[in-house]
N, C-alpha and C positions, 0 to 999 in steps of 0.2 A: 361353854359357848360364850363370843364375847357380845358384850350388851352393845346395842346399837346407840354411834354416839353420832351428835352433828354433824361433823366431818362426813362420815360413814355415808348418809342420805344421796347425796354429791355423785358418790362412786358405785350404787345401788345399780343392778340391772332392769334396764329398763324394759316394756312391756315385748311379749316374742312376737316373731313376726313368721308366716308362713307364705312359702312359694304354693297356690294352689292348682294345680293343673285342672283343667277344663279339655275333657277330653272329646268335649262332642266338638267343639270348636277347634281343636287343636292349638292350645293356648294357655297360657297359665297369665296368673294375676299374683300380686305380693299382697298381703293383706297382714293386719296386725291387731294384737288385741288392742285393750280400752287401756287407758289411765283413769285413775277414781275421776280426777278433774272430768275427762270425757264420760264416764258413766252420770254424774252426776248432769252435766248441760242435757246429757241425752233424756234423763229422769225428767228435768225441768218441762222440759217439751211435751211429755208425758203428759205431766202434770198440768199445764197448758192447755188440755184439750187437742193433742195432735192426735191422730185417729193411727193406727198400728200399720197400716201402709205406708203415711207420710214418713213415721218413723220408721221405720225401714230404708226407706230412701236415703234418710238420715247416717243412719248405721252407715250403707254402703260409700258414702260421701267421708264418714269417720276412718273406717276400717280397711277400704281397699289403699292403701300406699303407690302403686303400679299398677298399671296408670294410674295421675291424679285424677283424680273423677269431675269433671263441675254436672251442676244440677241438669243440665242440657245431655250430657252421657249417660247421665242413670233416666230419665226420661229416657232415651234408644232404649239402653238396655232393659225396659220395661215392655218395650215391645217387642225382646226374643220371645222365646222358649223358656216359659217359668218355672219347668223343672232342674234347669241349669242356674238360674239365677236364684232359685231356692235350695240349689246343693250350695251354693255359694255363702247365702245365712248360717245355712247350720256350718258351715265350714269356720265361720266366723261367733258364732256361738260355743264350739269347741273350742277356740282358741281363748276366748274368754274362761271359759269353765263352765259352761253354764249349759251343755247336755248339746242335741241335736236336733231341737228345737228352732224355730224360728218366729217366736211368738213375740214380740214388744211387751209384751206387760212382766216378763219375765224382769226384766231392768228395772220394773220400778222398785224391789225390794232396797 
């Protein structure tokens, strides 16, 4: 195997990204995992005293790519149907690795 050099980092792939359908809506979103930099600001926040809903908010502001989200969109989608908008975490916690789960305190490791 060859050792990872300078160069190398450059041309690394970068985080996956998933098409997720939403099928009660008839709709899909693009959504994409974290980069450590984005795990970590997200940790900060944590750490900060933000309470595991705000972060959440946070997450789907991070992770959804399509549409771009501003904080005014996820406020709406706050007021669907929180069984869709909570397939949508765990859809976004799998992409991470990190189970199907939707808990915030999970990131602060």
């Amino acid at each position: 195997m060859k050792r990872l050099s300078i160069d190398d980092i450059k041309g690394l792939p970068n985080v996956p990204e998933k098409e997720l359908e939403i099928p009660e809506w008839k709709v899909s979103v693009l959504i994409k995992g974290m980069t450590k930099s984005m795990q970590v600001e997200l940790g900060k926040l944590l750490d900060d005293g933000l309470d595991a809903f705000e972060y959440q908010k946070k997450l789907l502001l991070t992770c959804v790519v399509e549409p771009e989200l501003t904080e005014k969109d996820v406020e709406a989608l706050y007021e669907k149907d929180s069984s869709v908008i909570d397939n949508i975490f765990v859809a976004i916690n799998e992409l991470n690795g990190l189970g199907g789960s939707a808990s915030a305190e999970q990131f602060q490791e």
